[in-house]
ROKEPA-555557 format. One record per atom (N, C-alpha, C): x, y, z. Coordinates in steps of 0.05 Angstrom, whole numbers, plus 5000, padded with zeros to 4 digits. Example, Ala and Ser with C-alpha at 12.3 -4.5 7.8 and 13.67 -1.06 7.14 Angstrom:
# ROKEPA-555557
526448865156 524649105156 526449345156 525749555142 527349795143 525850015157 
# end
This chain:
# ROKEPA-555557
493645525400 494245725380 492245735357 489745485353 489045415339 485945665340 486145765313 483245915314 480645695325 479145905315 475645775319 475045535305 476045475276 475545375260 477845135260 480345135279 482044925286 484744955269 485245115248 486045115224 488145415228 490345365229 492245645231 493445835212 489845945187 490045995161 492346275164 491246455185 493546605173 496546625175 496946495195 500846395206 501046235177 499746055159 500545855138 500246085121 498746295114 499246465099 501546705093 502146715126 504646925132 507646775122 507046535138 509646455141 510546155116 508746175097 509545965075 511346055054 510546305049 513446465027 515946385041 516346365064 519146365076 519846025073 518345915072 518245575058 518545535038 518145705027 518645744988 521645804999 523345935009 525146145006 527945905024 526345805037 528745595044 528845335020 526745315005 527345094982 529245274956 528745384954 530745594936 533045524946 533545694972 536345714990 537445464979 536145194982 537144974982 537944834949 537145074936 537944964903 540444854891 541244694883 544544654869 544344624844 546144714830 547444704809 548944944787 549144894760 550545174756 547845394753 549345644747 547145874750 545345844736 545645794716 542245774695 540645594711 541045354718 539345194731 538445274759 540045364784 538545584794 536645824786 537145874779 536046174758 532846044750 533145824738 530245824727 528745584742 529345454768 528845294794 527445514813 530145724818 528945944831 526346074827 526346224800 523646334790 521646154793 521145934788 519445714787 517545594818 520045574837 519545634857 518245834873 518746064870 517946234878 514846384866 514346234838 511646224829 510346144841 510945814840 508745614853 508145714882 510145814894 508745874924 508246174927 507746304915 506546534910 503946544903 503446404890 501546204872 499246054895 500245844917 500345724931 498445924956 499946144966 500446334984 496846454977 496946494941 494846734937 492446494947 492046224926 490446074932 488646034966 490846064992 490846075013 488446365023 489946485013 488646825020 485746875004 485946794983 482546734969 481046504990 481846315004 480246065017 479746355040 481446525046 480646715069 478946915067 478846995043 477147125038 474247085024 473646795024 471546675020 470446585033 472746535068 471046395092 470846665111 471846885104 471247115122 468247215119 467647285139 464247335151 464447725151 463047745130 463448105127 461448225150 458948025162 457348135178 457948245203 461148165212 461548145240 463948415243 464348605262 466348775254 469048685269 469048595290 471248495298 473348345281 475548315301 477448025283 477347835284 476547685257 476447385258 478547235253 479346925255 480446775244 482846785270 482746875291 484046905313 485246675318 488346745319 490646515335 492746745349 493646575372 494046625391 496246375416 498746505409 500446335425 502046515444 502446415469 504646625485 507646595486 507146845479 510746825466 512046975496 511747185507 512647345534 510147385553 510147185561 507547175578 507947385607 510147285609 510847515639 510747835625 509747935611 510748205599 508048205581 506148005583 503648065573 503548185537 506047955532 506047995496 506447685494 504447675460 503347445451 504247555425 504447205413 504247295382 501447205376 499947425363 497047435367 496247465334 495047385318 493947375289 491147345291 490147595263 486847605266 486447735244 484847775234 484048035208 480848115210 480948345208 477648445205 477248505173 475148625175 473948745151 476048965136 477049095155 479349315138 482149155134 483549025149 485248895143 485348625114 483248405116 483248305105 483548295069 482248525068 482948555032 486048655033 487048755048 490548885054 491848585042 491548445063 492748195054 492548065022 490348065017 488447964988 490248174965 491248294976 493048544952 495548424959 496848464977 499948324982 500748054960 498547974969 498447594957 497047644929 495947814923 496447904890 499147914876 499048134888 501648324872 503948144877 505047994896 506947834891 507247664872 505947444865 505847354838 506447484816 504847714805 505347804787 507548074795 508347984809 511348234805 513347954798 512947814804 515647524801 515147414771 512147424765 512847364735 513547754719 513147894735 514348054710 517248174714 518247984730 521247984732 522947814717 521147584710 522547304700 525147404680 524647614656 526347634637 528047904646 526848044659 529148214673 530948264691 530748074708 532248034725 534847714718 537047764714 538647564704 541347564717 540947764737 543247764754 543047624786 543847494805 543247364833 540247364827 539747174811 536947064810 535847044840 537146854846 535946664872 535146794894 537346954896 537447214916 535947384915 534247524888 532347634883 529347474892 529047304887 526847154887 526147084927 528246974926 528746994965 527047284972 528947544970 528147814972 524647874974 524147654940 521047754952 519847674969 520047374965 518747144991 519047215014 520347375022 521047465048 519947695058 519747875027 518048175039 515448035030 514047855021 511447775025 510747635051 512747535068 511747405100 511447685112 513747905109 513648085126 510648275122 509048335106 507848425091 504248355102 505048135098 502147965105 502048035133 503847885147 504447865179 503948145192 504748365180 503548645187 501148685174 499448605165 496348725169 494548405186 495948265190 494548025213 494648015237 497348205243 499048265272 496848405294 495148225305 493248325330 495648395354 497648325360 499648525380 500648695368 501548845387 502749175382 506249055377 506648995383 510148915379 509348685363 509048565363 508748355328 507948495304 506248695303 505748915280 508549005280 508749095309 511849355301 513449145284 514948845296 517148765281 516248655256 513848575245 513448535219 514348865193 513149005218 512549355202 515849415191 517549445213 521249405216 521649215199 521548975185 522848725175 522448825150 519848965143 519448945110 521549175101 522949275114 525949505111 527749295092 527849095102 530448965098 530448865073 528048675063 528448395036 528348765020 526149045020 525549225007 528849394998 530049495019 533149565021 534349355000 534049185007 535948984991 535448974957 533048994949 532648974915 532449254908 532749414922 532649744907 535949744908 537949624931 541249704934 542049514918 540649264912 541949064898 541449084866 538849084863 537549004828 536949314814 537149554836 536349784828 537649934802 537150234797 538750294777 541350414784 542550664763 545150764775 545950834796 543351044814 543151114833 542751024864 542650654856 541350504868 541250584900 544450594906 545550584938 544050854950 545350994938 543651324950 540851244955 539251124939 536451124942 535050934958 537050804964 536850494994 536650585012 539550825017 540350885042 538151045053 536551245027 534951375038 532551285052 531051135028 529451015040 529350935063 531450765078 531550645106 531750785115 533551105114 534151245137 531451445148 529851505133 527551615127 526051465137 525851165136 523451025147 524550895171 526550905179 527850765206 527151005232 527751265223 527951515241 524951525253 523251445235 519751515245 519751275260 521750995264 520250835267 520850815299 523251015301 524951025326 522751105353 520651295332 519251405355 516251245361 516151085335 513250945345 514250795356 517650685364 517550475386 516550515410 517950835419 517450915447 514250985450 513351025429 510751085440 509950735438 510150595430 508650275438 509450205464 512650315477 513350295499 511850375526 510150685515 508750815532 505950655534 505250625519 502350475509 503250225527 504450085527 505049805545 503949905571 506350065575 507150205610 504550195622 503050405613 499950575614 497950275615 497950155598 495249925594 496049675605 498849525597 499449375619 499549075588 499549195569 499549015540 499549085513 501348935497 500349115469 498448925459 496548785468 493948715446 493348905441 492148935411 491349225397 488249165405 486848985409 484549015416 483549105446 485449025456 485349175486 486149485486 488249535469 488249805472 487050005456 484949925436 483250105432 480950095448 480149995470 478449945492 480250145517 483450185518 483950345533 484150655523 482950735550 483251125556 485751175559 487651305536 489751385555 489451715554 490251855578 490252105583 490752265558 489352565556 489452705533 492452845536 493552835559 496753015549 498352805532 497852545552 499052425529 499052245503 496152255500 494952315475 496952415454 497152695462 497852805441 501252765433 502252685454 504952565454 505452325435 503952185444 503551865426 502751955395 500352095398 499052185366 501952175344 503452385357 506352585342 508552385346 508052145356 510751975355 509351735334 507251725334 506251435321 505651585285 504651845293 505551995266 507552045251 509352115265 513152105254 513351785234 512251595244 512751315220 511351315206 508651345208 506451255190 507151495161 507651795175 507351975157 509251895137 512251815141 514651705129 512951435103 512051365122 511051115104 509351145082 506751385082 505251425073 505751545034 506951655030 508751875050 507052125055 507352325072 505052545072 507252805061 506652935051 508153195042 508453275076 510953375083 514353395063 515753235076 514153015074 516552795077 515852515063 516352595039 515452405018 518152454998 521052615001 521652614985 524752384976 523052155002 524951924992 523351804970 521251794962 519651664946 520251624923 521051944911 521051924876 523951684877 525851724895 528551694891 527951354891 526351214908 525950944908 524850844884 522951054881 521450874851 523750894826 524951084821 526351084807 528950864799 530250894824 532050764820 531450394825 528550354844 527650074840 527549984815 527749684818 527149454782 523549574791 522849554767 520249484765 518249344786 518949074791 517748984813 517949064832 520049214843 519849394862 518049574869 518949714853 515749924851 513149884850 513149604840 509949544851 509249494873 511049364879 509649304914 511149554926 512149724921 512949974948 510150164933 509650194915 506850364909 504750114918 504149944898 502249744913 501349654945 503349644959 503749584987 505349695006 507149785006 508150005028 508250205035 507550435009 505450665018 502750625040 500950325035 498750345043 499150225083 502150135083 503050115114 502150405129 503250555119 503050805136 499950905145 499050915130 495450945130 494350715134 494750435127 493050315153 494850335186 497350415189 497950495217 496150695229 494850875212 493051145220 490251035230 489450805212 487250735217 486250545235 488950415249 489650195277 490150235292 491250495295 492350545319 491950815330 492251045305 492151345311 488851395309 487651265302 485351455301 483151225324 483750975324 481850905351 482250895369 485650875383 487050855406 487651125419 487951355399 488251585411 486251915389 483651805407 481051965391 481652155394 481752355418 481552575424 484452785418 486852645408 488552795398 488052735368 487752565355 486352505321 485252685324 482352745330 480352965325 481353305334 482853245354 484653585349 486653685331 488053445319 490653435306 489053435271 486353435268 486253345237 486253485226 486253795228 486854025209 489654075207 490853935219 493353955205 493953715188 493453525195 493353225170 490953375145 489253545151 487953585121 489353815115 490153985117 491954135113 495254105104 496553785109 498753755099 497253525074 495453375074 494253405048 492953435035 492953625035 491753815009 493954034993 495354075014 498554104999 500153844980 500053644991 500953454977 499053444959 497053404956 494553314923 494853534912 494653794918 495654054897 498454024888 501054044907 502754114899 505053954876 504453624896 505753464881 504453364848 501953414852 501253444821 502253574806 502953844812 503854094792 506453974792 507553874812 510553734808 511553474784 509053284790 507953044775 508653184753 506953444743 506853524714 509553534702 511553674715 514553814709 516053544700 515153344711 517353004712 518153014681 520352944669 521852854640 521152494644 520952334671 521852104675 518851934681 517751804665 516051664664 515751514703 517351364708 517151334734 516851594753 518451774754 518652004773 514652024774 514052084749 511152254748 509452004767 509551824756 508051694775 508051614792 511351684806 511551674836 510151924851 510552074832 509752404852 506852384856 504452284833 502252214829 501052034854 503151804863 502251694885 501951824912 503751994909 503652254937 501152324934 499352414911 497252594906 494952394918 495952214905 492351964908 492851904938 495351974956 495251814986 495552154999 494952234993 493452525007 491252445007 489752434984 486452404985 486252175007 486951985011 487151705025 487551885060 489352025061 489452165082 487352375099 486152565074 483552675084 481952485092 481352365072 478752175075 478851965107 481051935120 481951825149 481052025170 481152165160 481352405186 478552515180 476052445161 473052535171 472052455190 473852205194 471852135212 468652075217 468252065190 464751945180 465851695158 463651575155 463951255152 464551365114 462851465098 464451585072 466251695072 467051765085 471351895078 472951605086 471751455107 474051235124 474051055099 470250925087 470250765072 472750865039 471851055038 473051205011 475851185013 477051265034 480351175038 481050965039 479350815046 480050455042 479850395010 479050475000 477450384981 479050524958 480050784956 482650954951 485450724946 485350664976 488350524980 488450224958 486650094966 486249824944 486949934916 484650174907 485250254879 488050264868 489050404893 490650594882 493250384877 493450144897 495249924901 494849784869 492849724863 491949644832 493349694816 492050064812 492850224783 495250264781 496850424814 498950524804 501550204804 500250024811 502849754808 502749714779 499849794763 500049704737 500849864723 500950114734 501950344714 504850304711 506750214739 508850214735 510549964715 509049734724 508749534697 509249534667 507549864672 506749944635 508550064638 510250194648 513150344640 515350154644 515849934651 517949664654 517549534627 514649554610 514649434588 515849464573 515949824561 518349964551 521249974563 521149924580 524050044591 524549764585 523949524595 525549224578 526349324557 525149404538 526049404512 527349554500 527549874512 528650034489 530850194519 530550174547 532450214572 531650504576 529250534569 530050864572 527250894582 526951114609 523951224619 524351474619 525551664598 525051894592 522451904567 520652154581 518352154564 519252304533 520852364539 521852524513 523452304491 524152054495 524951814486 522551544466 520351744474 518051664468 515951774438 514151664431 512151774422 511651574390 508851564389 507351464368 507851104368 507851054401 507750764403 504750704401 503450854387 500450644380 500450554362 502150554341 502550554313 504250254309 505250124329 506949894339 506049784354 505449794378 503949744402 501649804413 499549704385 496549684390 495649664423 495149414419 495749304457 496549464471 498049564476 500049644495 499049884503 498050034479 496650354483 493550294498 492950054486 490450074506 490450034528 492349884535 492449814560 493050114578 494550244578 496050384577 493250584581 491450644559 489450874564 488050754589 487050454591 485450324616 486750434633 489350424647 490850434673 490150714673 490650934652 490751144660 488751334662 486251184653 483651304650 482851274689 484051054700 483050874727 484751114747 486951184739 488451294757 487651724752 486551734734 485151984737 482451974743 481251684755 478751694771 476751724751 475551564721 474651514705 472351344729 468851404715 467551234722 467251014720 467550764729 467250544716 469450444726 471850584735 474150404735 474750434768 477250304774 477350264807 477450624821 479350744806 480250974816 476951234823 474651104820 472951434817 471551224855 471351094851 469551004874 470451154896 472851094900 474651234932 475251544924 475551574910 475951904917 473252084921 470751904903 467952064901 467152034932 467751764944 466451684978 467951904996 470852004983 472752134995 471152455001 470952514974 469452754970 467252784986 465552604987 462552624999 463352705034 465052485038 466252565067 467252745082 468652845059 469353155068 467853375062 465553285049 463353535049 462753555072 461653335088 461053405108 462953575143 465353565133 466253635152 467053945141 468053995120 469254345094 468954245072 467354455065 466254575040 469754545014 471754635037 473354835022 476154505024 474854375044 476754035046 475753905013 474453865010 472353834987 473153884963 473454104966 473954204936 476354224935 478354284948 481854214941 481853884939 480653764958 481253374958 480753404936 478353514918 477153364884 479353444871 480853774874 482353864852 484553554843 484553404856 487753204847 487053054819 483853004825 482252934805 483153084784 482553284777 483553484748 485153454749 486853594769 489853584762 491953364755 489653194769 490952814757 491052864726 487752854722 488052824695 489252904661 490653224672 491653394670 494953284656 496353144683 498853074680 499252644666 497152574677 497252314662 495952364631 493552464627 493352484594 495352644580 497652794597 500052894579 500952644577 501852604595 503652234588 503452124569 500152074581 499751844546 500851964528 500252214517 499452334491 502952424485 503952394504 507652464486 508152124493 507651964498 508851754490 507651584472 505251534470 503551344447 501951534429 501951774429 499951784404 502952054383 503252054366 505152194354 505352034325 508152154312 509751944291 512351864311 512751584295 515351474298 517951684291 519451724315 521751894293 524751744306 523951604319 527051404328 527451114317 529251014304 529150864294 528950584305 530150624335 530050294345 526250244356 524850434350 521450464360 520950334335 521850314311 520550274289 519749914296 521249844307 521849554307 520449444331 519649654350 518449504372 516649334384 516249124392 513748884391 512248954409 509748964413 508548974429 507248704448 504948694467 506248584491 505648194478 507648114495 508247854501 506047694511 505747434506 503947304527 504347264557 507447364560 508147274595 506947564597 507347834592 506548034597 504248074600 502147864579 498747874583 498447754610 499747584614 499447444640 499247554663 501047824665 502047894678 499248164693 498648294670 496648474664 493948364675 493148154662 490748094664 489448044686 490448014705 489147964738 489048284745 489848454738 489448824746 487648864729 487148814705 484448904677 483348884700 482248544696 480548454718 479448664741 481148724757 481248794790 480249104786 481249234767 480649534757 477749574750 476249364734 474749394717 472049324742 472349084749 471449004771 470949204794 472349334808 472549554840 470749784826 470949794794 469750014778 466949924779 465349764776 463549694754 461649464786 462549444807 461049344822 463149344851 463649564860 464749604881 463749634915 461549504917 459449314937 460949124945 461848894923 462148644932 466048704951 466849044948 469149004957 468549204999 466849364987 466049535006 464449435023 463849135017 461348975041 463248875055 466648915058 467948715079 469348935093 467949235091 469149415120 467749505118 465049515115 462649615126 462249665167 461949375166 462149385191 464449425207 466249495203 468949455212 469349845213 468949825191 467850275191 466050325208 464350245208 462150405221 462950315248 463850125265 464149925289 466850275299 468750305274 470350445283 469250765292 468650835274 466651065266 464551165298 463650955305 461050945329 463251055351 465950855353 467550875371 469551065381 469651255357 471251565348 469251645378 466551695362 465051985364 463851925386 463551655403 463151595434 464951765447 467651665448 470351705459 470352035457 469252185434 469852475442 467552535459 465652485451 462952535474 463252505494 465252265513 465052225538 468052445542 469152565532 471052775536 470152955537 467553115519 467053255528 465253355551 463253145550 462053095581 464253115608 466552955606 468053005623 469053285633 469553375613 471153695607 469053915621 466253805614 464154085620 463053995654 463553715651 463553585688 465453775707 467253745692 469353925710 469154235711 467854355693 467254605685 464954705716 463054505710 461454475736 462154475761 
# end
């Protein structure tokens, strides 16, 4: 089972939160002492987890495009399924975000969450095994049940810790993401039948026929698009962010939007080329509807969360074009999109939990002239939102500019709707700021309000970091799917070449 190196880094990286989660389980005493055992716990091995994933991403080799760090045990040997773990160049930073954002969603829960502590804390440890384990998952049915599991600890803190609306917005979520997932089973089922295995590396090495190509494309699309979300079926989204705690929302914007689009980039676009490359005017065409429309929608929001749920639809359109160029600047730029966007918008939502701790309210109209109190807080606040309207310098301009360049080359007219989200971004987040921090005070309980905390700096300061950084030298992030793009990229535009050779053979 043991990789190259002897050492079974990513199974100890998948599967150690769930070792955190049985020492919890095992806590006694009255509730306060659980309560702050729990939290504690679930730091240190969060903590523990990230340390792990940095040793991985310091011993990963960006030169090579394949998957490294390969383990490998047989779990259904008669049926030619293994539980198989690996990461390449595109996967590996996936992970490196998971094992971020966990930590700091658990410390910025510490003081808001005071209800089934323990049970909360479990919740995350558990959607961080599931989490990891789906972007390491080299089998096709070990991806699928990692992809299925992260439903459950996620269901549970939006129905459990959520707001008024909570249950409605559980049920949805799952029913919405269960229905897509019904059909990428059967198509993994077909993919078995046909190749004879789900290693994903074997089956992007398999031809399967173009009829049913296009069969597979539209069933493995039905989940990913759910997940993504792609307009018009994104409209479980606002309802999750909303009614999620805070930490919620960071990792379902941070990390489970970005499930669906790396499914596009594992499976739909190298395993089945020749229906991808027929099918992509309609993926640029459903977004570019989503980056236009849900912006103008973004704009209408009263609810500080809503806007920047709808905003995430906009930035995972662009993430969407940029998949479907199919040239190494749109693929790199949507990778590079998805990280950003996992960054800004987890911190954006942060910056609206800051307020809502304190005064319970994420109506924008409940707001205004918090710079006048909350020095800090406004800057922070202009950083995130300068990054998320794609400001130079910050994480958000790199991936959408690589995005743009990519789609020049394929429409003129892909191009210039992908940039409009850009304006139109900027459009509906500098309203934000400007009715909630820049004004006079005219409510009395704002008069009194503190601005941020040192657990809150704590909390922040690894995103400054990460924002400022992807902005200001975004090489050192784009040298670990270089080869892994281009390796994919070579492998697209072979696969249609020998189709069309085929096609005009027969013509002959």
């Amino acid at each position: 089972m043991m990789n190259a190196a002897g050492f079974p880094l990513l199974s100890l990286i998948t599967w150690l939160p769930l070792v955190g989660g049985a020492v919890i389980l095992s806590i006694r005493g009255d509730e306060e002492t659980v309560a702050v055992n729990a939290r504690w716990t679930a730091l240190w091995t969060s903590l523990i987890v990230l340390a792990l994933s940095l040793v991985l991403w310091v011993k990963f080799d960006p030169r090579e495009a394949g998957f490294q760090f390969n383990e490998s045990l047989a779990w259904l040997p008669h049926y030619r399924i293994a539980y198989k773990m690996g990461v390449d160049g595109i996967s590996v930073l996936f992970v490196l975000l998971s094992t971020v954002l966990t930590p700091i969603c658990i410390l910025a829960s510490w003081d808001a969450i005071q209800t089934k502590v323990r049970e909360y804390m479990l919740s995350f440890l558990i959607l961080e095994t599931m989490m990891v384990g789906m972007f390491c998952a080299t089998d096709f049915v070990v991806f699928y049940m990692f992809f299925e599991a992260v439903l459950i600890p996620m269901y549970l803190i939006i129905g459990i810790w959520g707001g008024p609306r909570r249950v409605y917005a559980a049920v949805k979520f799952f029913l919405f993401t269960l229905t897509g997932s019904v059909l990428m089973l059967l198509a993994l089922i077909a993919m078995w039948l046909q190749a004879g295995t789900t290693d994903i590396a074997v089956l992007m090495e398999t031809r399967f026929p173009v009829g049913m190509q296009t069969w597979l494309f539209f069933a493995l699309f039905a989940s990913f698009a759910v997940k993504v979300p792609m307009w018009p079926f994104h409209t479980w989204l606002p309802d999750a962010h909303v009614e999620a705690p805070t930490a919620g929302s960071v990792i379902l914007a941070g990390v489970l939007l970005k499930m669906g689009a790396y499914g596009f980039i594992r499976f739909s676009i190298p395993m089945l080329p020749d229906a991808a490359q027929h099918y992509a005017p309609v993926i640029w065409t459903l977004s570019v509807v989503a980056v236009v429309y849900t912006s103008l929608v973004a704009f209408a929001q009263e609810d500080m969360k809503k806007l920047i749920a709808y905003s995430s639809v906009a930035h995972m359109g662009v993430v969407t074009i940029g998949l479907f160029t199919f040239n190494e600047q749109g693929i790199q730029g949507a990778l590079y999109q998805m990280l950003a966007h996992g960054v800004v918008s987890g911190a954006l939502f942060l910056i609206v939990g800051v307020v809502y701790d304190r005064i319970h309210s994420r109506e924008i109209a409940r707001y205004g002239g918090l710079a006048d109190r909350m020095p800090a807080y406004a800057l922070l606040f202009m950083l995130f939102t300068m990054a998320s309207v794609g400001l130079p310098g910050t994480a958000g301009f790199v991936g959408e500019f690589l995005v743009i360049v990519g789609a020049l080359q394929v429409n003129f007219w892909l191009a210039l709707l992908g940039g409009l989200g850009m304006i139109l971004g900027a459009v509906y987040m500098l309203y934000l700021y400007r009715r909630v921090v820049f004004g006079t005070i005219t409510k009395d309980d704002l008069k009194h309000i503190l601005d941020l905390s040192p657990r809150e700096w704590a909390v922040f300061a690894p995103l400054i970091v990460l924002t400022l950084w992807m902005g200001i030298y975004p090489s050192s992030f784009t040298g670990f799917f270089d080869e892994s793009v281009a390796a994919l990229v070579k492998h697209h535009h072979a696969a249609i070449a020998s189709t069309v050779k085929l096609a005009q053979g027969m013509t002959h």
